[in-house]
C-alpha positions, -999 to 999 in steps of 0.1 A, spaced: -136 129 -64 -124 158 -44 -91 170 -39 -73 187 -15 -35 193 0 -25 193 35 10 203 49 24 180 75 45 186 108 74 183 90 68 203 63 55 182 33 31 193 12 7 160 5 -20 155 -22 -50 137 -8 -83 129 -22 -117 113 -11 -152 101 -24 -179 99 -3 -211 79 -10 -246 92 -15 -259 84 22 -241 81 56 -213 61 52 -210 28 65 -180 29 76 -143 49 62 -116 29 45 -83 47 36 -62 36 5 -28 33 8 -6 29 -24 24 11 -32 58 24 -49 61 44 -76 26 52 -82 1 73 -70 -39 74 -57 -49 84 -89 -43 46 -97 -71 36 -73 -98 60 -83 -117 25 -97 -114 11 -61 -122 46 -45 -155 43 -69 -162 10 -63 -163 17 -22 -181 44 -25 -209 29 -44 -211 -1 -12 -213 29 11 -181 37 23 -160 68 24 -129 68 5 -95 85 14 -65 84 0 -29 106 1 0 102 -27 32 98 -4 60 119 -1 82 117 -30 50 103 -54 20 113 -77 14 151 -65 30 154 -36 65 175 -28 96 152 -23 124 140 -44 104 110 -68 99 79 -55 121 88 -26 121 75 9 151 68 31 129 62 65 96 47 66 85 64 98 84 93 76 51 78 54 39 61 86 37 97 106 24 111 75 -4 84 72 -13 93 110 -22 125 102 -39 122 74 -59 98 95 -64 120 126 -78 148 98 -97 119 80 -113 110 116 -122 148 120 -142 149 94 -157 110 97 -161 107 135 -186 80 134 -185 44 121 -161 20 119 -121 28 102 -102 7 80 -70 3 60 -65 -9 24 -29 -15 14 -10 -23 -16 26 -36 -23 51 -10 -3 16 6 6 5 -24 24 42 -27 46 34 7 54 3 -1 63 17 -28 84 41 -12 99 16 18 106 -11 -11 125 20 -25 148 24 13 162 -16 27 162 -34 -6 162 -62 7 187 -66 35 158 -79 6 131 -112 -18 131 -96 -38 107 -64 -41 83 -64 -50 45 -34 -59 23 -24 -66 -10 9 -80 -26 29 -73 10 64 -69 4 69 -91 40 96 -108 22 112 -81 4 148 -94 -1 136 -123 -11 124 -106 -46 164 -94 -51 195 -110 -52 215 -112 -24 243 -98 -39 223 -63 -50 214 -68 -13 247 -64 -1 252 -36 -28 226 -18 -15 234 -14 20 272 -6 6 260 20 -17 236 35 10 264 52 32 272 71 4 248 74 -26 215 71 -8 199 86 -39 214 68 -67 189 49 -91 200 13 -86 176 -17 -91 160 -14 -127 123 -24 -129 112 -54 -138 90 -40 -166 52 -31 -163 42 -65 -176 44 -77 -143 20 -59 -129 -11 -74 -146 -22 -104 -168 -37 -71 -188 -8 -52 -209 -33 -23 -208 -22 -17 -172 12 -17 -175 15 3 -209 -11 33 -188 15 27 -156 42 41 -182 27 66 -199 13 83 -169 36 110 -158 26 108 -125 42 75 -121 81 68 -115 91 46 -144 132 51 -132 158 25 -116 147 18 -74 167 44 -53 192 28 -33 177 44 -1 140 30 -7 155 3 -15 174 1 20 145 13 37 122 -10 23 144 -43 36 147 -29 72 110 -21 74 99 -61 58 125 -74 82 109 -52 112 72 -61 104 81 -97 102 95 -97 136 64 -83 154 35 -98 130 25 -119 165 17 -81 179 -15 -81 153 -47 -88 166 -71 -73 147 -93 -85 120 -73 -88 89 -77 -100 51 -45 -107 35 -48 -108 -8 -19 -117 -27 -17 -128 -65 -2 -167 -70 12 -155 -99 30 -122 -87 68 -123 -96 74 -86 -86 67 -93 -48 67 -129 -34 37 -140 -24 59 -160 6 55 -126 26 17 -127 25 13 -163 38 47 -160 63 17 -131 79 -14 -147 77 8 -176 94 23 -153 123 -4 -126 129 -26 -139 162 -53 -126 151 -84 -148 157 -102 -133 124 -77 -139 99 -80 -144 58 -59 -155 33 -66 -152 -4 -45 -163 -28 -59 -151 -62 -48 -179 -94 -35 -170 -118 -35 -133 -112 -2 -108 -110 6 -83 -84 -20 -60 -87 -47 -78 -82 -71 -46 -87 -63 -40 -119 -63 -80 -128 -89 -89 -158 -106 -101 -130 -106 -71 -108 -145 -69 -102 -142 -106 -80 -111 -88 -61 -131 -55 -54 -164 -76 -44 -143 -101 -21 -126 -65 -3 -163 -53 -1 -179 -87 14 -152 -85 38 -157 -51 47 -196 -54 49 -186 -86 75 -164 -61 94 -193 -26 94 
């Protein structure tokens, strides 16, 4: 796994990584992770590409894992998406040929979403895990409310405790390595992510008809940190003609770290091998 940092236009100094395979790659895939976490989290998926063939990239947002920015921090999601498009244009630089995709998950699949909707041409193909397409509906309406209230003047303030890492997978492993891993945010949501996050799911849902490329859509049935509503509301409204939904039983929201993980990462591969 290599490492590097890049500084964007704005100023932010982002931690990137990538793993190439052992021959010319059959095509690139960049991993883009969710809230609160970091790449360093998908070094299993990286791996696991990598060995079918495929180069790997992935970037910690601002705010997360290494990168600069106040933790787990962002008021504006055109901030991550115009940080993702560089990182791709340098990605592209160094992988002109072949074939680019995009593997989401949780908040890293809205901004992956909401990235497609303004460079679709950029992308051969779209992949998403645990969407947040229905954020609100995971919160009350009245911490809602509170949110947007709050976000005038406390845009920073801790608000919305975790859930607790049990819900991230039917294995307590993951969620007690989530915790102790100090490059993860174990603190309260802050109100402005929180904000941000609502107005972004409410945008994406109201231009999902714009997507038209090939897309696979994951999303655990038995995820109670992010409604799996979102992810069949998109495979419903998206227009594009190759279109998947699966809906993994039994499994929580992060479906590649389930106990099962291997059939996840081999169903994201055969789709990708389809799509090369």
């Amino acid at each position: 796994m290599h490492t590097e940092t890049f500084t964007t236009r704005d100023g932010v100094n982002l931690h990137t990584v990538r793993l190439l395979p052992d021959s010319t790659p059959k095509a690139t895939v960049l991993v883009v992770h969710g809230y609160g976490e970091h790449s360093g989290r998908y070094a299993h998926v990286m791996t696991s590409l990598a060995n079918a063939g495929y180069a790997a990239y992935a970037l910690d947002h601002i705010g997360h894992g290494r990168s600069e920015g106040l933790r787990a921090f962002i008021d504006n999601f055109d901030i991550p998406v115009t940080h993702l498009k560089e990182f791709k244009d340098r990605v592209v630089a160094q992988q002109p040929d072949g074939k680019l995709f995009m593997l989401g998950h949780s908040m890293g699949a809205l901004i992956s979403l909401a990235f497609t909707l303004r460079y679709q041409p950029d992308l051969d193909g779209l992949l998403i895990s645990g969407a947040p397409v229905n954020a609100d509906a995971n919160v009350s309406p009245v911490m809602v409310q509170l949110g947007y209230i709050l976000n005038r003047i406390v845009p920073r303030l801790p608000l919305l405790a975790p859930g607790g890492t049990n819900i991230l997978s039917t294995d307590p492993a993951v969620g007690e390595a989530f915790a102790a891993d100090p490059l993860c945010y174990n603190g309260s949501m802050r109100v402005g992510l929180g904000v941000a996050l609502n107005e972004t799911a409410k945008s994406v849902r109201a231009r999902l008809p714009e997507l038209t490329l090939p897309i696979l859509i994951m999303h655990g049935e038995a995820d109670t940190y992010v409604n799996p509503s979102g992810s069949k509301l998109a495979y419903e409204q998206v227009k594009s003609k190759d279109r998947t939904l699966k809906l993994y039983p039994g499994m929580y929201h992060e479906i590649m770290n389930e106990r099962d993980k291997a059939v996840v990462l081999g169903d994201i591969v055969t789709w990708l091998d389809q799509h090369s």
